[in-house]
C-alpha positions in Angstrom: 16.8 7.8 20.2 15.5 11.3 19.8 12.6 11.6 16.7 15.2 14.4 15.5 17.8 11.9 15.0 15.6 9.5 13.1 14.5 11.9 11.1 17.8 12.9 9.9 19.2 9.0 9.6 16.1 8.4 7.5 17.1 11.4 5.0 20.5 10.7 4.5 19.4 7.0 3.9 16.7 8.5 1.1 19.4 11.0 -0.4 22.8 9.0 0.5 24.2 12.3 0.0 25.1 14.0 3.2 25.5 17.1 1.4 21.7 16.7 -0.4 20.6 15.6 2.7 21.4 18.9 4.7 19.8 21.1 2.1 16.5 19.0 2.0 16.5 18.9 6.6 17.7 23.1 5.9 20.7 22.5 8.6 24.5 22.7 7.5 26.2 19.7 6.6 28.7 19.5 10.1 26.1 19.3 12.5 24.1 16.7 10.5 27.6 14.4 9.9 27.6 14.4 13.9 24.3 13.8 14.2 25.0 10.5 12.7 28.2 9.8 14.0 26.8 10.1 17.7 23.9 7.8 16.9 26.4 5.0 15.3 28.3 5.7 18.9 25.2 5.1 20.8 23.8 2.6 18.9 27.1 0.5 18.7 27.1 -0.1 14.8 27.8 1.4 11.7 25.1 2.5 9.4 26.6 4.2 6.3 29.5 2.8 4.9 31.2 6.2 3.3 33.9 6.8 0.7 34.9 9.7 -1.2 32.5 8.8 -3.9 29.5 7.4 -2.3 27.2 6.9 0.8 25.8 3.5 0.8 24.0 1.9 4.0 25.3 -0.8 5.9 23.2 -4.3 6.9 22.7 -2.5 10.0 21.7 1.1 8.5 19.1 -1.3 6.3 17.4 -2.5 9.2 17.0 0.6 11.5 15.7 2.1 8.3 12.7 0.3 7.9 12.3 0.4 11.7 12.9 4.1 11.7 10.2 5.0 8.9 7.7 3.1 11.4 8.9 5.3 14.3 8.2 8.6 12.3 5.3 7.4 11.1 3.6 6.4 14.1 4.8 10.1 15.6 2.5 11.7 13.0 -0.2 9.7 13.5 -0.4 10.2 16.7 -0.4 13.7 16.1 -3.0 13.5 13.2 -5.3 11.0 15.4 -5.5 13.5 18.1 -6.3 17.0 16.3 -9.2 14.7 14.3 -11.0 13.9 17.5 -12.2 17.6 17.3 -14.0 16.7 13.7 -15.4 13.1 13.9 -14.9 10.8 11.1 -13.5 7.5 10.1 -11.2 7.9 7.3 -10.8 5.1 4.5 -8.2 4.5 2.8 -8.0 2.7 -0.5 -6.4 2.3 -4.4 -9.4 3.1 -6.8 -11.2 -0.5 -8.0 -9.5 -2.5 -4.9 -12.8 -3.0 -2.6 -13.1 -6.0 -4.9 -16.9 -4.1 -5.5 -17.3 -4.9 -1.6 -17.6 -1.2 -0.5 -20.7 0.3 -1.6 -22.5 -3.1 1.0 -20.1 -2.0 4.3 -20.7 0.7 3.7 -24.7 0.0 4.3 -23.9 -2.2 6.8 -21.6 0.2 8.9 -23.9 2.8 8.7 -26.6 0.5 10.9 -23.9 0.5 13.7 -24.4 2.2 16.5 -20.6 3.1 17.1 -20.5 4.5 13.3 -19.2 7.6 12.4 -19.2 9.8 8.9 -17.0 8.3 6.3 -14.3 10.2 4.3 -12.5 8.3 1.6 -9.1 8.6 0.9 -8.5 6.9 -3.0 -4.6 6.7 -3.2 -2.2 5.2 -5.6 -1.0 1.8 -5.4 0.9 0.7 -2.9 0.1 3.5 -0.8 -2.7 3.0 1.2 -0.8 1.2 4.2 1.7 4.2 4.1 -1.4 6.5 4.7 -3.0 3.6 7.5 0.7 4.3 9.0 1.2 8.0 9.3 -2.1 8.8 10.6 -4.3 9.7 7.2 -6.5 7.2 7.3 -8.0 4.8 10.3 -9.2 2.1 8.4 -7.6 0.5 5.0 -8.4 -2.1 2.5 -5.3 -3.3 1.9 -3.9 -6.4 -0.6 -1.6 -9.7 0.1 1.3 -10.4 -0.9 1.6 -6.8 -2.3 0.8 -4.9 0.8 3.3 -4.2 4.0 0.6 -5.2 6.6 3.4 -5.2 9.8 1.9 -3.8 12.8 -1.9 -3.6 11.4 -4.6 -6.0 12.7 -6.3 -7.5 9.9 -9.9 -9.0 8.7 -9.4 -11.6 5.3 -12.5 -10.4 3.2 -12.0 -12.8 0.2 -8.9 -14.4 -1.9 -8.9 -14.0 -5.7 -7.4 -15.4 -9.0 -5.3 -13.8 -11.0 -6.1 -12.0 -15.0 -4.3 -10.8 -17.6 -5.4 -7.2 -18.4 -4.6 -7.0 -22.6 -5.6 -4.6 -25.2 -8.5 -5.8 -27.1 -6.3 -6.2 -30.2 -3.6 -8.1 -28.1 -2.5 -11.9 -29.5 -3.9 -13.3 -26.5 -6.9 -11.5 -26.2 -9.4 -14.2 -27.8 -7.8 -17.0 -25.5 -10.4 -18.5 -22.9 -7.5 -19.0 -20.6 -3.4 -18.2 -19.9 -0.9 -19.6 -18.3 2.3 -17.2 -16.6 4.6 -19.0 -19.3 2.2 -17.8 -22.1 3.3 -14.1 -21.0 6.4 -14.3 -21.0 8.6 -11.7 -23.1 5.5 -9.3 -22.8 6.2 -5.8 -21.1 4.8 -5.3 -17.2 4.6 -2.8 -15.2 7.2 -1.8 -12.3 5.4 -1.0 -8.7 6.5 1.2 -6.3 9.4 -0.1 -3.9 9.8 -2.7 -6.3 12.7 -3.6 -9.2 11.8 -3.9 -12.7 12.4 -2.7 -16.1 9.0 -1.5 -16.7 7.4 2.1 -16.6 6.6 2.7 -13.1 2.9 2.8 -12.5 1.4 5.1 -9.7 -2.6 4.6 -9.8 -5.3 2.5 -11.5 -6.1 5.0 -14.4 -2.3 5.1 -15.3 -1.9 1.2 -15.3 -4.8 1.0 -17.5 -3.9 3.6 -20.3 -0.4 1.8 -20.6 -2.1 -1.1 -21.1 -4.4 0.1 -23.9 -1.4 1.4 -25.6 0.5 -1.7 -25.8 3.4 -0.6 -23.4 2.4 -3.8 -20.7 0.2 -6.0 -19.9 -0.7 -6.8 -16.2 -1.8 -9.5 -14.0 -3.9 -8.5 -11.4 -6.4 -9.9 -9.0 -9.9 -10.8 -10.9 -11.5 -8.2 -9.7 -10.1 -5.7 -11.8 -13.0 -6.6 -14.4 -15.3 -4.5 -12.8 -15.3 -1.8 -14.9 -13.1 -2.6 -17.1 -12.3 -0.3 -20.2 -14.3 -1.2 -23.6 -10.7 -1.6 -25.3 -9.3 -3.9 -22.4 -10.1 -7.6 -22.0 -9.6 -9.5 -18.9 -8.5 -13.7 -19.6 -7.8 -15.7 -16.3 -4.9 -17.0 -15.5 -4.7 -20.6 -14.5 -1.3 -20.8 -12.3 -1.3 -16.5 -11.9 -1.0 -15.7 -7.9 -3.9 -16.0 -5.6 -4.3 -12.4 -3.6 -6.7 -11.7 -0.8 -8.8 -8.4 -0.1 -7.9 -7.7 4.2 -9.5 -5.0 5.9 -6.6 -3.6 8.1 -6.3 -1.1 11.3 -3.5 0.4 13.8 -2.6 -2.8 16.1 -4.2 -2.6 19.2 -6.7 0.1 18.0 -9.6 1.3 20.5 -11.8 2.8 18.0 -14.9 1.8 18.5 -15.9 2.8 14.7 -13.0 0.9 13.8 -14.0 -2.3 15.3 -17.4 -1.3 13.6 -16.3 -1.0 10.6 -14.6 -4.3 10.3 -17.8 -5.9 11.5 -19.6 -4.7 9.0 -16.8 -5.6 6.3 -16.3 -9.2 7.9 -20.3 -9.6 7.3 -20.3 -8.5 3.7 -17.5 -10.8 3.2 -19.3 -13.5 4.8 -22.8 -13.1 3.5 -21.4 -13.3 -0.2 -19.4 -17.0 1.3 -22.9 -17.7 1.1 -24.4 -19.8 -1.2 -27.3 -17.6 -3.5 -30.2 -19.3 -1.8 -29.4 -18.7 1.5 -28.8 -15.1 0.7 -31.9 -14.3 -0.8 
């Protein structure tokens, strides 16, 4: 498969429109609608089922999707990867408030490696910081589980946390030491990207926050989102909330030596706080 051929499955997948589709690649509509007719012949399988009305893709066309986005992806970074050698840095990416307060000590760490390099940070929205790892943006991620793709990344488990309920101060449940899930249920939450829901969709921290002060959701995160919290926002625990973990995550089989310094130095943050206070002093 040629890169020009993804490129156009992947569109008419995002548009299912072959007609939208055309306009967004600028080609006419013919040549695309043969494009994808000799890749179902070559591939042996058909990837859009189409009717007069609609465009909808196939099991088959679902699965080369995601594979395809990969495939593109790892094309730019490749491409990005190579034209940075020319300015050397090690790029971080990260959603603002998810170093779990972590960053400002690897940072101080990394910088004592000899393989270190000049860090630029790259504060994305949620959900976004493995797309960025992906394409080529950043080098290095911290990255989130369960709510983070992490396929083809190597990865370094920095810490687990509980989960909190993130309520206005004026919120029913604000004054309550702890929650359970079932005590939330018929409140408003948010809707992530990628993800269903009947929620307002929430793109970055600051967003997520101001709904929250204004009584449009509530939201259970990991317990780290109490650093900083707002004055008007309270945080509660919740007892049987999910359990998420803080990774540190690179390109598989990466040969960066800054990289591998940089997840030393994240690893030994991660396992100096393990420690108990004593030893750490």
């Amino acid at each position: 498969m040629e890169t020009r051929e993804l490129l156009y499955f992947v569109t008419v997948a995002d548009e299912l429109h072959f007609g939208r589709a055309a306009e967004r690649l600028r080609i006419a509509q013919p040549p695309l609608s043969r494009a994808i007719r000799q890749l179902e012949q070559r591939l042996g399988v058909t990837l859009f089922e189409r009717t007069s009305r609609k465009v909808q893709l196939t099991d088959a066309g679902s699965v080369l999707v995601h594979e395809a986005r990969k495939a593109l992806d790892a094309v730019a970074a490749a491409s990005r990867r190579t034209r940075r050698v020319t300015r050397p840095r090690l790029v971080l990416a990260m959603k603002a408030g998810g170093d779990g307060g972590m960053l400002q000590d690897i940072l101080d760490v990394y910088t004592s490696e000899p393989d270190a390099l000049p860090v630029e940070l790259f504060v994305c929205g949620i959900g976004e910081q493995s797309l960025a790892l992906r394409d080529g943006r950043a080098d290095v991620a911290i990255l989130h589980l369960p709510y983070d793709d992490v396929s083809g990344f190597d990865t370094e488990q920095l810490r687990t946390e509980s989960a909190v309920a993130i309520l206005p101060a004026r919120h029913r449940l604000a004054g309550r030491e702890r929650l359970w899930m079932a005590d939330l249920d018929g409140e408003p939450m948010p809707r992530w990207r990628g993800m269903p829901g009947d929620g307002p969709l929430v793109r970055d921290a600051a967003q997520l926050m101001q709904l929250v002060a204004v009584g449009q959701v509530v939201a259970v995160l990991p317990s780290s989102a109490r650093i900083g919290l707002r004055e008007d926002l309270v945080a509660v625990p919740v007892v049987d909330g999910p359990i998420s973990a803080i990774l540190v995550g690179w390109p598989e089989r990466s040969s960066s030596r800054a990289v591998a310094a940089f997840a030393r130095a994240a690893t030994a943050v991660a396992e100096r706080e393990c420690l108990p206070h004593v030893e750490r002093a």
